[in-house]
C-alpha positions, 0 to 999 in steps of 0.5 A: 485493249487486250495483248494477245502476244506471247507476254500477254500475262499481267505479271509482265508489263513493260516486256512487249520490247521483249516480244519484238525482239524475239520476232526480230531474231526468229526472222534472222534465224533463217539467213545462212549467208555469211557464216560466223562464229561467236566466240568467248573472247575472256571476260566481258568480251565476246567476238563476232566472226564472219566469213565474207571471203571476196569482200573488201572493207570498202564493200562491207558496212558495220552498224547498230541500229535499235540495239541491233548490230547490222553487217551489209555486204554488197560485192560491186559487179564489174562489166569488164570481164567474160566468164567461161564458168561463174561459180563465185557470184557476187552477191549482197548479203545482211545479217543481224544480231540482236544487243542486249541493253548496254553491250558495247561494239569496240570495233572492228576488223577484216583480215583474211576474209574473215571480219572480226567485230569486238563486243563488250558486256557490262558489269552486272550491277545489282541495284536495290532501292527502298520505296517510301510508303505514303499514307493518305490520312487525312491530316483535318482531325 
């Protein structure tokens, strides 16, 4: 079988997550709506901030999926009003952001429009392990 994706070197196995990744980012690239902000937040900390003016936070959902933070909005049509002029439309939106392994989402809040969702990165760990060498000699001398 042959890998013809961008880590197709020899030097790079077990990197094909790697690919899908970039994928999954390339295609979120092209969302404008909402806009945000990410914000060094001191430390291991970052945040997240949307502009989701209009939505309620019964309206807005905040999930991980696949080491992916998923933000849907879906604003509710009401019947009851006639407008004279609609330039605010009610419209649903997501946006992705893809995790690195092991950042974790403390939560999150709306205050003001603006929906702030708190990340946090792990410690960088530097792990050294010593392989045992086995000879196969044969032990019938």
């Amino acid at each position: 079988m042959n890998r013809n994706g961008t880590f197709n070197s020899p030097f790079l196995l077990g990197f094909e997550h790697l690919e899908r990744l970039l994928e999954r980012t390339a295609k979120a690239a092209g969302e404008a709506y909402p806009p945000y902000n990410i914000e060094d937040a001191g430390g291991d900390r970052l945040k997240i901030v949307l502009a989701v003016a209009g939505f309620s936070r019964e309206e807005l959902n905040v999930t991980i999926e696949d080491n992916q933070l998923v933000i849907r909005g879906k604003q509710n049509e009401t019947a009851d009003r006639t407008f004279l002029h609609r330039g605010i439309a009610a419209r649903q939106f997501q946006r992705a952001f893809v995790l690195a392994e092991g950042i974790e989402v403390r939560g999150a809040e709306l205050e003001n429009g603006l929906l702030a969702i708190d990340l946090e990165r792990p410690h960088a760990q530097t792990i050294t392990r010593t392989i045992e060498i086995k000879s196969r000699t044969n032990a019938k001398a």
